[in-house]
ROBA-540677 format. One record per atom (N, C-alpha, C): residue in three letters; x, y, z. Coordinates in steps of 0.001 Angstrom, whole numbers, plus 500000, padded with zeros to 6 digits. Each point is the difference from the previous one (the first is absolute). Layout:
ROBA-540677
ALAXYZ
...
This chain:
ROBA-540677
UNK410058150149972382
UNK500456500142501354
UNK501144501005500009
UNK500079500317500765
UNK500706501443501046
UNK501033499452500348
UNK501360500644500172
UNK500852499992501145
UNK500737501402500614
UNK500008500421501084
UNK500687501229500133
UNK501657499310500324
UNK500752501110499515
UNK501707499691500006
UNK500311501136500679
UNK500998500161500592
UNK500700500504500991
UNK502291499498499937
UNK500377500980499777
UNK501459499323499616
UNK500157498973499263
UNK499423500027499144
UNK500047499106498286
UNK499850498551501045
UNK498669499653500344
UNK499796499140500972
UNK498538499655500518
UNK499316499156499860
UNK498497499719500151
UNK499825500587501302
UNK498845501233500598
UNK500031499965501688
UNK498368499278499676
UNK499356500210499385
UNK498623499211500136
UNK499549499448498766
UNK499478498466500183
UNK499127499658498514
UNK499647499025501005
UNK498856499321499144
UNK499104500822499208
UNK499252501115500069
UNK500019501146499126
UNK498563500951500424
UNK499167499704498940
UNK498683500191500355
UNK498557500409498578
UNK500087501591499738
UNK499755500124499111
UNK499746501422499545
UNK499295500728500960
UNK498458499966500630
UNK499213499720501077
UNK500870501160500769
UNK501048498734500668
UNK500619500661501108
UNK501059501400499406
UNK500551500089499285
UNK500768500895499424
UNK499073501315499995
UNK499485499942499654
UNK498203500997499301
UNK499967500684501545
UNK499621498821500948
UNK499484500611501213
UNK501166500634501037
UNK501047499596499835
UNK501529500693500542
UNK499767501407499519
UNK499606500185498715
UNK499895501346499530
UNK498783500306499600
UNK499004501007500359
UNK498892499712500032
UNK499535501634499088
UNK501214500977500842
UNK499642501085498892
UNK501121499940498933
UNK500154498710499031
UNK500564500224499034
UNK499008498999498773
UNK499919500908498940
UNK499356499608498726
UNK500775499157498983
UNK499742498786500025
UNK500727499332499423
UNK499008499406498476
UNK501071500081499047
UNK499373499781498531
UNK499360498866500041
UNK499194499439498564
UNK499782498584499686
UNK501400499005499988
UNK500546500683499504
UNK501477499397499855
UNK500779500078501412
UNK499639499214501200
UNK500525500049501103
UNK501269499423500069
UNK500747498863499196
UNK501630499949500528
UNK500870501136499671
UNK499031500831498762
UNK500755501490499190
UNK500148500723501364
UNK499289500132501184
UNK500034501144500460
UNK500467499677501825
UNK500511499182500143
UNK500195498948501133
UNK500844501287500976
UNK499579500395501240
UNK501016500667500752
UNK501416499065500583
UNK500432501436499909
UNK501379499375499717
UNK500618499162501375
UNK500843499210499516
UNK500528498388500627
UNK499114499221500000
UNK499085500131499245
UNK498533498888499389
UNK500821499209498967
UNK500022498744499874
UNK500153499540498572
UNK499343498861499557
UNK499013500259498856
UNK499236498536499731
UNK501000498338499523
UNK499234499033500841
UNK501190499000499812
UNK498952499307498770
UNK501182499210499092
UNK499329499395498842
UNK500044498509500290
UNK498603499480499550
UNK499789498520500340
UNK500936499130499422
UNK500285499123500944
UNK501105498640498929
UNK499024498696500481
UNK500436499218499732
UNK499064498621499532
UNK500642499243501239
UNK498925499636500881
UNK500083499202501113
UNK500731498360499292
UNK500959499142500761
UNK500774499111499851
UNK499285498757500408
UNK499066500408500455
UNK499326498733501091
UNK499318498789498987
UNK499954499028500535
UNK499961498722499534
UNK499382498687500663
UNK499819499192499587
UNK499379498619500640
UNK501425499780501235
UNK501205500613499825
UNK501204499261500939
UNK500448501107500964
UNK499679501573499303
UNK500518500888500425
UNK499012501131500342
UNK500263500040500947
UNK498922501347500270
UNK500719501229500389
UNK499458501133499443
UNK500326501209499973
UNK499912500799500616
UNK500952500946500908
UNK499447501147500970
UNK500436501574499238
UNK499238500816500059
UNK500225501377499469
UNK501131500558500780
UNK500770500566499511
UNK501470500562501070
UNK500077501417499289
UNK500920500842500829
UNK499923501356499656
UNK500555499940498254
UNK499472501259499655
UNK500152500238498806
UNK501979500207499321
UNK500239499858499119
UNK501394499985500022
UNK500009500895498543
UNK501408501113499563
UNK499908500976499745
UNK500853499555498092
UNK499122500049499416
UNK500974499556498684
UNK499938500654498552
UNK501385500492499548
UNK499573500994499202
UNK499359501374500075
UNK499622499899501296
UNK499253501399500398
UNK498633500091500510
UNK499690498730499856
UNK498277499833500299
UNK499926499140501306
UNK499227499989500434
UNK499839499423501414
UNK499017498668499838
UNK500332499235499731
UNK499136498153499815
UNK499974498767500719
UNK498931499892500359
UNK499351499117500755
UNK501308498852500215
UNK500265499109500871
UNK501129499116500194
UNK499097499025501100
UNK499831498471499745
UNK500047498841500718
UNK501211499377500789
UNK499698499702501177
UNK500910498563500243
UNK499164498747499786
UNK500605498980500073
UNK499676498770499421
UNK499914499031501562
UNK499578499126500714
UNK500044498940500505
UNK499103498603499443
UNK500531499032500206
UNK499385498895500076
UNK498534500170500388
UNK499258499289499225
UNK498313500052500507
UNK500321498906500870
UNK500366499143500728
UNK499752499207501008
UNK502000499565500854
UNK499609499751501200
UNK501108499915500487
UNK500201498501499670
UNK501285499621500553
UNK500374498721499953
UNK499082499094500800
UNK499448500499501186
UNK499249499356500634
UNK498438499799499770
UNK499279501173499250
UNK499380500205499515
UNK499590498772498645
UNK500925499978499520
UNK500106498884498871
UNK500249498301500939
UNK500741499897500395
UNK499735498733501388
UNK498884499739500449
UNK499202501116500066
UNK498786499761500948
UNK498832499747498776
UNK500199500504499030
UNK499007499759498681
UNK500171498593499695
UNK500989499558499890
UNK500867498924499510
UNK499158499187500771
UNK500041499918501320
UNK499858498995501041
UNK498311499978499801
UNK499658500876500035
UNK498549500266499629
UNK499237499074498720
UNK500907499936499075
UNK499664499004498923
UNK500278498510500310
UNK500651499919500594
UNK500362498763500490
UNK499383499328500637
UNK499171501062501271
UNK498992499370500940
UNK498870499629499323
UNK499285500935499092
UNK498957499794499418
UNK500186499158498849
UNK501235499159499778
UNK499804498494499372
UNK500161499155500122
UNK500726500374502096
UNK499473498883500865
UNK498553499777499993
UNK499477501261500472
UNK498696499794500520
UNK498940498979498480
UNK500122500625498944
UNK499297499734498672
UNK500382498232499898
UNK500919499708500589
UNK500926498423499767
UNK499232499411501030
UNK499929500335501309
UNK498794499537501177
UNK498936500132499414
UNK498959500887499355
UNK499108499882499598
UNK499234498528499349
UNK501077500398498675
UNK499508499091499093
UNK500529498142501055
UNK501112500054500630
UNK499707498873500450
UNK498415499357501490
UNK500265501512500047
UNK498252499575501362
UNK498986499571498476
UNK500212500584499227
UNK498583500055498945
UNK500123498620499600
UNK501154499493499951
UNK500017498156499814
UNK499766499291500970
UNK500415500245500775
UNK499718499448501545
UNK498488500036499819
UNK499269501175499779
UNK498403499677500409
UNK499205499235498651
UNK500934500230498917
UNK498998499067498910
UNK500282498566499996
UNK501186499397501304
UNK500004498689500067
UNK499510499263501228
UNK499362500943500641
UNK499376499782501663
UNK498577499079499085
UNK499328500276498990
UNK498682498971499906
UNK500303498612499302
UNK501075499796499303
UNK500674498590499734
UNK499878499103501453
UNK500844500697500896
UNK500067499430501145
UNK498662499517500925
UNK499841501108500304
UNK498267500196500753
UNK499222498380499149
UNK499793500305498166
UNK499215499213499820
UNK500571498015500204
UNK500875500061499854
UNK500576498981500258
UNK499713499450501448
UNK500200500802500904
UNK499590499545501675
UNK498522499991499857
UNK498996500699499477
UNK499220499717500751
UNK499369498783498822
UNK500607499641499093
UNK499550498716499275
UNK500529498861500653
UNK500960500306500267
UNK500391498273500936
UNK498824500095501277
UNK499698501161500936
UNK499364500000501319
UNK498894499598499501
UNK499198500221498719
UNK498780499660499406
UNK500175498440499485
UNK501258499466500024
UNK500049498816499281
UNK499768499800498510
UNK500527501298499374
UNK499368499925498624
UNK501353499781499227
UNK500010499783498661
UNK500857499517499276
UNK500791501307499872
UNK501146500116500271
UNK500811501592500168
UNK500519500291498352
UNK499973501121499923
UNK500431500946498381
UNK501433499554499799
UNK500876500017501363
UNK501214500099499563
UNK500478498644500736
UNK501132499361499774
UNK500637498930500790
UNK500734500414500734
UNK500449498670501230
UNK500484500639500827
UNK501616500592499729
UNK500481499534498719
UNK501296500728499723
UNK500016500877499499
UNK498529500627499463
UNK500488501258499666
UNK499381501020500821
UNK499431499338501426
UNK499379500641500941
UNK501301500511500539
UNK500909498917500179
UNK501367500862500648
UNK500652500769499020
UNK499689500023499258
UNK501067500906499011
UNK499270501589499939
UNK498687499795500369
UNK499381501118500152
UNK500821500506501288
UNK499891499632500927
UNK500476500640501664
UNK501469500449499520
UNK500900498703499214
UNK501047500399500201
UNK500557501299499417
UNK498365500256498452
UNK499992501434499171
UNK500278501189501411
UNK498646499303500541
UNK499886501318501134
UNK500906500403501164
UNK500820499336500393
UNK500937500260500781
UNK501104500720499020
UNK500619499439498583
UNK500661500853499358
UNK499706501449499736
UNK498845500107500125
UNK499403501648499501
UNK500582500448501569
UNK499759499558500968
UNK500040500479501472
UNK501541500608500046
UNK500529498533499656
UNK501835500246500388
UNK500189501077499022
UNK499655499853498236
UNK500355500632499347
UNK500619501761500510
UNK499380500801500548
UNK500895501577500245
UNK501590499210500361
UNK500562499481500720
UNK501164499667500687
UNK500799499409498944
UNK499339499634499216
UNK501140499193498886
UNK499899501033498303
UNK499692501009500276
UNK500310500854499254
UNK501409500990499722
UNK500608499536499451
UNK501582500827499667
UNK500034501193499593
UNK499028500280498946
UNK499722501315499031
UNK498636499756499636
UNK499659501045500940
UNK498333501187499870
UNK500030500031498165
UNK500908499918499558
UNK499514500967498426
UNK500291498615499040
UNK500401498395500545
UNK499678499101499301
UNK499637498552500432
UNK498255499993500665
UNK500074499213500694
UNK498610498998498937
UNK499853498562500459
UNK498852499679499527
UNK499391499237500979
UNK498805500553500426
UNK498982498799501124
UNK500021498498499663
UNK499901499623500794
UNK500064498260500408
UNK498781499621498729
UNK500199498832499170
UNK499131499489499122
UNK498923499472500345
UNK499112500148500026
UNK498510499311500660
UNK499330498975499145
UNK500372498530501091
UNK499349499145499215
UNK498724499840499247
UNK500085498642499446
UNK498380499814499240
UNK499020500450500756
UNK498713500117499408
UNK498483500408500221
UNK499478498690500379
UNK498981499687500962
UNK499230498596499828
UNK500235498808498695
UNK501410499690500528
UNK500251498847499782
UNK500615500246498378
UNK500636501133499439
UNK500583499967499085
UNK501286500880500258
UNK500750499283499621
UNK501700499977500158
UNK500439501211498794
């Protein structure tokens, strides 16, 4: 890359060669094109971008050292303060949401305990579960319900214990 200088002072960068070439169109320029650069041309020399997983990098005018004209970054933060808040919050929701999940997913694998239990008494048949641990089932299921509200910390919680299976504790 190109920069033209003007009073020991960047007036344009970046240029491509391209454009330099075509500014001057009846001039023959060697293989060796920074050798032959019209004058207040000066090729700038690459330096190593700073940028990072935290920091991201913007190209800024070239700065003058030793005599050579080289590439120069500024630095900002890859994300603002708010930016990071809003990521933040973002993780948070989605282990609300993942924490609702898995409790609907209990909620529905204890809806056929119940079901079978009612419709064995309506059938008059000898029921799987008794009636105390018929309530301990409901009272499972209302804990999964209340459970979001009695959560303190998203990042250390454990679902309500779900009683015995047909009639084992």
């Amino acid at each position: 890359m190109y920069a033209k200088i003007e009073n020991n002072a960047v007036a344009e960068y970046p240029i491509a060669e391209h454009e330099i070439k075509s500014r001057y169109p009846d001039t023959l320029f060697t293989t060796d094109f920074s050798s032959c650069l019209p004058q207040g041309y000066v090729r700038v020399m690459e330096a190593t971008s700073p940028a990072s997983e935290t920091v991201v990098a913007v190209e800024s005018t070239p700065i003058l050292v030793d005599g050579s004209w080289i590439q120069s970054w500024t630095q900002s933060a890859r994300y603002t303060d708010e930016e990071l808040a809003a990521q933040e919050q973002e993780k948070i929701d989605y282990k609300w949401i993942n924490m609702r999940s898995k409790r609907d997913e209990a909620l529905a694998e204890s809806t056929w305990v119940l079901e079978r239990h009612k419709e064995e008494k309506e059938l008059e048949l000898e029921t799987s579960i008794t009636e105390t641990e018929y309530l301990a089932w409901l009272t499972y299921r209302q804990q999964l319900r209340d459970f979001p509200s009695t959560i303190s910390n998203i990042n250390a919680y454990t679902l309500p214990t779900k009683p015995g299976v047909l009639g084992v504790a």
